[in-house]
SEKE-147844 format. One record per atom (N, C-alpha, C, CB): residue in three letters; x, y, z. Coordinates in nm, 2 decimals. Glycine has a CB too. Layout:
# SEKE-147844
{ALA {X Y Z}};
...
END
This chain:
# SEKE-147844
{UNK {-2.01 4.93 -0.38}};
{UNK {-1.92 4.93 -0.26}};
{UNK {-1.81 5.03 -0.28}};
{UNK {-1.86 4.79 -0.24}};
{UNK {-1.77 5.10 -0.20}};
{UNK {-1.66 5.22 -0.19}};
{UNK {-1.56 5.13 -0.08}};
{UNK {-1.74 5.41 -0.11}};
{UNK {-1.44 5.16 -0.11}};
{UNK {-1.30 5.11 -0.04}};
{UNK {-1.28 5.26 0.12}};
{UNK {-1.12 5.13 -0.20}};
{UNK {-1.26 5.20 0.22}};
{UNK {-1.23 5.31 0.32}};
{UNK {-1.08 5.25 0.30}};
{UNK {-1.31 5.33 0.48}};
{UNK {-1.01 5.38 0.30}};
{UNK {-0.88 5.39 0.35}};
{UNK {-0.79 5.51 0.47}};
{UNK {-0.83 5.39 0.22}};
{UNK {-0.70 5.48 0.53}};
{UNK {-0.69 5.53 0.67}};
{UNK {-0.61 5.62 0.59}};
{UNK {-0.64 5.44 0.82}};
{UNK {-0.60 5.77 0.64}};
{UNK {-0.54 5.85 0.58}};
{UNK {-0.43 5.93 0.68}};
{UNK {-0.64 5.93 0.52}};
{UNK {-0.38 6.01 0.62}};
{UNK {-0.30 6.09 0.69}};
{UNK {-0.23 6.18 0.65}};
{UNK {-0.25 6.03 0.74}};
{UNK {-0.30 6.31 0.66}};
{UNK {-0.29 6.48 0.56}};
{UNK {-0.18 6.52 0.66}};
{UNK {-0.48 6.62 0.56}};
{UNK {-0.02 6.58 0.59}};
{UNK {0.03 6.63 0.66}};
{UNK {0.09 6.76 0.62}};
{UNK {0.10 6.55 0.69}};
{UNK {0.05 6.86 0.64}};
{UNK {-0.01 7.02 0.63}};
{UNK {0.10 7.09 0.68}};
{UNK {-0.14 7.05 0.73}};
{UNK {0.23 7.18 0.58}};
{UNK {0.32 7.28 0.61}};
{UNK {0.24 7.40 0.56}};
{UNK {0.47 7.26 0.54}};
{UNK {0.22 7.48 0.64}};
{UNK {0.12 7.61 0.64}};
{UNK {0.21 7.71 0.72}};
{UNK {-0.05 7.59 0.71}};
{UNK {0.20 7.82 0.62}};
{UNK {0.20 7.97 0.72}};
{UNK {0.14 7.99 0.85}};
{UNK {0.13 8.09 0.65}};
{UNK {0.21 8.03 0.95}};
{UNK {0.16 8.10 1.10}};
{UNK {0.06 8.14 1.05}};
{UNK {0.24 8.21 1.18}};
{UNK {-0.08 8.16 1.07}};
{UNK {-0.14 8.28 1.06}};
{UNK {-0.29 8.21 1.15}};
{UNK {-0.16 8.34 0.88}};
{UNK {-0.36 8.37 1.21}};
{UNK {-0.49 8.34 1.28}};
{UNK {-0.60 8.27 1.17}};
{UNK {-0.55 8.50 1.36}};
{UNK {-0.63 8.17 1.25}};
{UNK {-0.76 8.15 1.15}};
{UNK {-0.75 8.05 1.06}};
{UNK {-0.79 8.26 1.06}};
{UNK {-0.57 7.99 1.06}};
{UNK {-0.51 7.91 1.00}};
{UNK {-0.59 7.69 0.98}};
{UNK {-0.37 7.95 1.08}};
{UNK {-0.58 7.73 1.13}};
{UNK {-0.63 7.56 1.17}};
{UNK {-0.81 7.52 1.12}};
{UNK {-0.62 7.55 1.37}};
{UNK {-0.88 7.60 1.16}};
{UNK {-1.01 7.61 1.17}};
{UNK {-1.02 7.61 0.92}};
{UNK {-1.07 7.80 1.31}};
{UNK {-0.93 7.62 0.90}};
{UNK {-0.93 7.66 0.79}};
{UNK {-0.91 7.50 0.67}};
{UNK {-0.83 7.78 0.80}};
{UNK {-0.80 7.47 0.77}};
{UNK {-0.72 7.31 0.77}};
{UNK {-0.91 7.21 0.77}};
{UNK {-0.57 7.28 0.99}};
{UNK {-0.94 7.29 0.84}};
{UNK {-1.09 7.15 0.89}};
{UNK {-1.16 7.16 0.76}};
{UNK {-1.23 7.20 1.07}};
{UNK {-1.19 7.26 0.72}};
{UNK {-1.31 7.33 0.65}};
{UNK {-1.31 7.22 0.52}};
{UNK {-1.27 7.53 0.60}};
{UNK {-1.22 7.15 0.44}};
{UNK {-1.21 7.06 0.32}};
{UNK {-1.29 6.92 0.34}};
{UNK {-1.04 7.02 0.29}};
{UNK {-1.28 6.89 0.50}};
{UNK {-1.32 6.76 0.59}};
{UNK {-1.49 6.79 0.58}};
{UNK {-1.23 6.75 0.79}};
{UNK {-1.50 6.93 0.66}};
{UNK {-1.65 6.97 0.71}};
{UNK {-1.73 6.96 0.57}};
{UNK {-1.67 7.14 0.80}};
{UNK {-1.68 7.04 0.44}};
{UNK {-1.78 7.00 0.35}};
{UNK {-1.82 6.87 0.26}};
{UNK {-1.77 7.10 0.27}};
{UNK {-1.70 6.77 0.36}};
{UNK {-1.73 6.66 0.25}};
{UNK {-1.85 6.58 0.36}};
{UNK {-1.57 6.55 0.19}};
{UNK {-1.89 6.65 0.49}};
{UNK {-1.91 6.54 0.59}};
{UNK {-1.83 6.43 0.69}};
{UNK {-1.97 6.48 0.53}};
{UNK {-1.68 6.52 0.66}};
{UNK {-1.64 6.40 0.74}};
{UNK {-1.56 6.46 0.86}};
{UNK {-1.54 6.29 0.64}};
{UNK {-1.54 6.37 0.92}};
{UNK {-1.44 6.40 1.09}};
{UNK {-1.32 6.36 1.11}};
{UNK {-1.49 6.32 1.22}};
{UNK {-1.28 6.47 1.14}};
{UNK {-1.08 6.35 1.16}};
{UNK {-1.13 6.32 1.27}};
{UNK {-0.88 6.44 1.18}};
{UNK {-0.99 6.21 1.32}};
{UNK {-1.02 6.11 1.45}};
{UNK {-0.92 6.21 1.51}};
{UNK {-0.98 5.91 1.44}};
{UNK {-0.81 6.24 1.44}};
{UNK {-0.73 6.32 1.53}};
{UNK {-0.70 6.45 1.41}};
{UNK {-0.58 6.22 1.59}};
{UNK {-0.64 6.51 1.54}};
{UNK {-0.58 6.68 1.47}};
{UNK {-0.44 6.74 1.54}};
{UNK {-0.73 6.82 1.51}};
{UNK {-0.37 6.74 1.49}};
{UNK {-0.22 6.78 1.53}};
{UNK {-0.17 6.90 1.51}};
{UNK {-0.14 6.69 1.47}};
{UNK {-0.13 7.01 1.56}};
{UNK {-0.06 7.12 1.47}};
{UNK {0.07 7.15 1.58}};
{UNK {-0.18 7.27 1.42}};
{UNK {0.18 7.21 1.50}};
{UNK {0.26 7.27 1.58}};
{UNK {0.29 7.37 1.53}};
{UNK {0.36 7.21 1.63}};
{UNK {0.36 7.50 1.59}};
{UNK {0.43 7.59 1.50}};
{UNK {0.55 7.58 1.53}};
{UNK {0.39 7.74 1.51}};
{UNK {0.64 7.59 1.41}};
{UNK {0.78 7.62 1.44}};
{UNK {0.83 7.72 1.37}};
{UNK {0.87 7.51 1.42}};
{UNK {0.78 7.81 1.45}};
{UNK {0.90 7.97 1.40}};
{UNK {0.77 7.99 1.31}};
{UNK {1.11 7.96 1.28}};
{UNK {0.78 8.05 1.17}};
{UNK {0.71 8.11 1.11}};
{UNK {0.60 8.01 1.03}};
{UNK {0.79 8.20 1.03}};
{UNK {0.62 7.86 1.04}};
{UNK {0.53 7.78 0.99}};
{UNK {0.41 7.69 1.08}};
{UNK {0.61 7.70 0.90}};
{UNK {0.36 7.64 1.10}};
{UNK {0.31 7.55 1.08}};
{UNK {0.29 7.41 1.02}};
{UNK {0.28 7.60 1.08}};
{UNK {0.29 7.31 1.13}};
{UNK {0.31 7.15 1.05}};
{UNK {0.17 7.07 1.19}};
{UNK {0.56 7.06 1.07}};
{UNK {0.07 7.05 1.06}};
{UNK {-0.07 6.99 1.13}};
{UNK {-0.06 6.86 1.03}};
{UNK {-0.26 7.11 1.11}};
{UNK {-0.09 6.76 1.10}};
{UNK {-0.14 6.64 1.08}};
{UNK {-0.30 6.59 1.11}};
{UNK {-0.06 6.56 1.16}};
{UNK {-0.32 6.57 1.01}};
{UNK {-0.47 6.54 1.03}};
{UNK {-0.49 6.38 1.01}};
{UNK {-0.57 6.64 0.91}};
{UNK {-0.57 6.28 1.08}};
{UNK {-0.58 6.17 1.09}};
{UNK {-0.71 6.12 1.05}};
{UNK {-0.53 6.15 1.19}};
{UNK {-0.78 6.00 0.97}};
{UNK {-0.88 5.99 0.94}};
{UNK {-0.88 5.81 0.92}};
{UNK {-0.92 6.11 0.83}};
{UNK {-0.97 5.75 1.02}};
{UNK {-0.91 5.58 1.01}};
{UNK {-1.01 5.53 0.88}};
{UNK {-0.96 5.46 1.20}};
{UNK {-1.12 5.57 0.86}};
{UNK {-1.19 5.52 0.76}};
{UNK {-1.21 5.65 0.68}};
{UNK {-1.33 5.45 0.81}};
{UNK {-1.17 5.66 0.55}};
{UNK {-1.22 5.74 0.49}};
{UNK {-1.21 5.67 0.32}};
{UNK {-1.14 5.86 0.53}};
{UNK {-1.34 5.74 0.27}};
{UNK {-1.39 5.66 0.11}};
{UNK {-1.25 5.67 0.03}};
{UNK {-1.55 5.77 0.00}};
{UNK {-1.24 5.61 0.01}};
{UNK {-1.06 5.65 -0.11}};
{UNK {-1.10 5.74 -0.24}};
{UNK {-0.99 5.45 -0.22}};
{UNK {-1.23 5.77 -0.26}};
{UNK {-1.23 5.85 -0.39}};
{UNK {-1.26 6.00 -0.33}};
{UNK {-1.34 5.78 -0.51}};
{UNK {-1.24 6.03 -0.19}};
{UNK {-1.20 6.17 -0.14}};
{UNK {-1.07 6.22 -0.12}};
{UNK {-1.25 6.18 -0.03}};
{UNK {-0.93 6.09 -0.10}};
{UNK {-0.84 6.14 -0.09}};
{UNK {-0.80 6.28 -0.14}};
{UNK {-0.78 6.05 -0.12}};
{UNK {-0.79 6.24 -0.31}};
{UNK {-0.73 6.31 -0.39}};
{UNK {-0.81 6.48 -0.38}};
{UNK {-0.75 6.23 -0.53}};
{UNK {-0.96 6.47 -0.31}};
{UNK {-1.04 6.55 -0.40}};
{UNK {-0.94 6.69 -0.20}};
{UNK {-1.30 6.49 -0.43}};
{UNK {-0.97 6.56 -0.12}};
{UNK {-0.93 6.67 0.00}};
{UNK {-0.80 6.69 0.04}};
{UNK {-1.00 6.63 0.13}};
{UNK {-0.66 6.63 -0.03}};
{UNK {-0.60 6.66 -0.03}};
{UNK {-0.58 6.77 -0.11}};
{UNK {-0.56 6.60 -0.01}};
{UNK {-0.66 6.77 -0.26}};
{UNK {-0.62 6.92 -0.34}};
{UNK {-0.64 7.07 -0.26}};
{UNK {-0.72 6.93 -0.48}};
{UNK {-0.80 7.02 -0.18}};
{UNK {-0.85 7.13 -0.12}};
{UNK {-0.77 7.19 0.03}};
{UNK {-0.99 7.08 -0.09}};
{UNK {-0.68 7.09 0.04}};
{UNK {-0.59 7.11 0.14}};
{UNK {-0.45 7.22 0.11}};
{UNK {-0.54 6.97 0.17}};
{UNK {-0.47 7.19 -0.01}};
{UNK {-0.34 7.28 -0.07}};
{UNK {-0.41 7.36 -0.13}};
{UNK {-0.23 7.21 -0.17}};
{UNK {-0.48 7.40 -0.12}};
{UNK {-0.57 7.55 -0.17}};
{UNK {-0.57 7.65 -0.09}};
{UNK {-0.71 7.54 -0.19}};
{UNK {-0.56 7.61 0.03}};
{UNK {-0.61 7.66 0.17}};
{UNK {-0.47 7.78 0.19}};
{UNK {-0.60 7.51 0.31}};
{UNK {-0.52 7.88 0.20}};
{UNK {-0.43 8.03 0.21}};
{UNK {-0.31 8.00 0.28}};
{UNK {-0.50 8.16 0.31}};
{UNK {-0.18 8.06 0.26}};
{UNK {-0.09 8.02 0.35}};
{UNK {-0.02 7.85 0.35}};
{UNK {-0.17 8.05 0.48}};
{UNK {-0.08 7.79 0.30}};
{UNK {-0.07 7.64 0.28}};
{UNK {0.06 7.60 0.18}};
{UNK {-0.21 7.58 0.20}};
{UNK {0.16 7.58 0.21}};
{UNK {0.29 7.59 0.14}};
{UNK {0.29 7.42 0.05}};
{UNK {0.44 7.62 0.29}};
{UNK {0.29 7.28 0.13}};
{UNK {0.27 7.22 0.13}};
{UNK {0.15 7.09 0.21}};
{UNK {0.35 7.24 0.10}};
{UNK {0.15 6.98 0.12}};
{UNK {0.05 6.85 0.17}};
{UNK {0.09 6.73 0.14}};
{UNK {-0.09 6.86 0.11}};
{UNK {0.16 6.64 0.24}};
{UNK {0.15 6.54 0.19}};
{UNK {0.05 6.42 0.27}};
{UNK {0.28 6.52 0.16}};
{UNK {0.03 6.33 0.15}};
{UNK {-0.07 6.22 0.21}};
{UNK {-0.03 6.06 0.24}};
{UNK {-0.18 6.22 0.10}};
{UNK {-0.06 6.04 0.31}};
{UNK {-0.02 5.92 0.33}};
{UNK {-0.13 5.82 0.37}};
{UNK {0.08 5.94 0.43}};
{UNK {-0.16 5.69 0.29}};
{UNK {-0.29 5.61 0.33}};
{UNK {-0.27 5.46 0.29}};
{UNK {-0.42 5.67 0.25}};
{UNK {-0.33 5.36 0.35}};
{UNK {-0.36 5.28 0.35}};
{UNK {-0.49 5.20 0.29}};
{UNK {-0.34 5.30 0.43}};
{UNK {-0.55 5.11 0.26}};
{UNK {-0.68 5.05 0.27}};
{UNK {-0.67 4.96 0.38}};
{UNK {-0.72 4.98 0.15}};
{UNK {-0.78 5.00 0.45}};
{UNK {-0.87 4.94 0.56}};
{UNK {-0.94 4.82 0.49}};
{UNK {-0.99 5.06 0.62}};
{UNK {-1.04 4.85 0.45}};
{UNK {-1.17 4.75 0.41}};
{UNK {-1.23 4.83 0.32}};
{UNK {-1.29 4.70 0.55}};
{UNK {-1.38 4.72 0.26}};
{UNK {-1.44 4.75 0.16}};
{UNK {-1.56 4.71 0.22}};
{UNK {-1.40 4.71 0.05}};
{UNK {-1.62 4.88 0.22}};
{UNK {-1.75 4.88 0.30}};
{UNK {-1.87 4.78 0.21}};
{UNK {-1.80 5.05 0.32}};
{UNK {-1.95 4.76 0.29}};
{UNK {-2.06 4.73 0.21}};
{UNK {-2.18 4.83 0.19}};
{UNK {-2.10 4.62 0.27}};
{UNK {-2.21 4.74 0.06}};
{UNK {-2.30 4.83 -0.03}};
{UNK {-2.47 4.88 0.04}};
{UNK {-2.33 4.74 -0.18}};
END
């Protein structure tokens, strides 16, 4: 059994083209979908929230690192909950 827990990636990034689609890319190779996607720019940064209601708990760590890898990516912070414990 794996634990889902509801997450919430919050992403200070450099302005730059190409930036957001970039933010997704950590989600797309694990297979997974945010429920929601947030970004704003203010002045020279960027601040995206990414939202995810069920997600396995032993990806947090792996997609928030990959979140802060991401070019331009100044900071990440995470914020999560447990939901439930899927069945096997």
């Amino acid at each position: 059994m794996s634990d889902l827990v509801a997450v919430r990636f919050v992403v200070t990034a450099e302005a730059s083209p190409g930036l957001l689609p970039r933010l997704l890319q950590p989600l797309a190779k694990r297979d997974l979908t945010a429920d929601a996607f947030h970004a704003v720019r203010e002045g020279e940064l960027v601040q995206a929230e990414v939202l995810l209601q069920a997600m396995p708990a032993e990806m947090v760590h792996l997609v928030a690192g990959n979140l802060g890898q991401v070019v331009g990516v100044v900071s990440v912070r995470t914020e999560h909950r447990q939901t439930f414990r899927a069945a096997a």
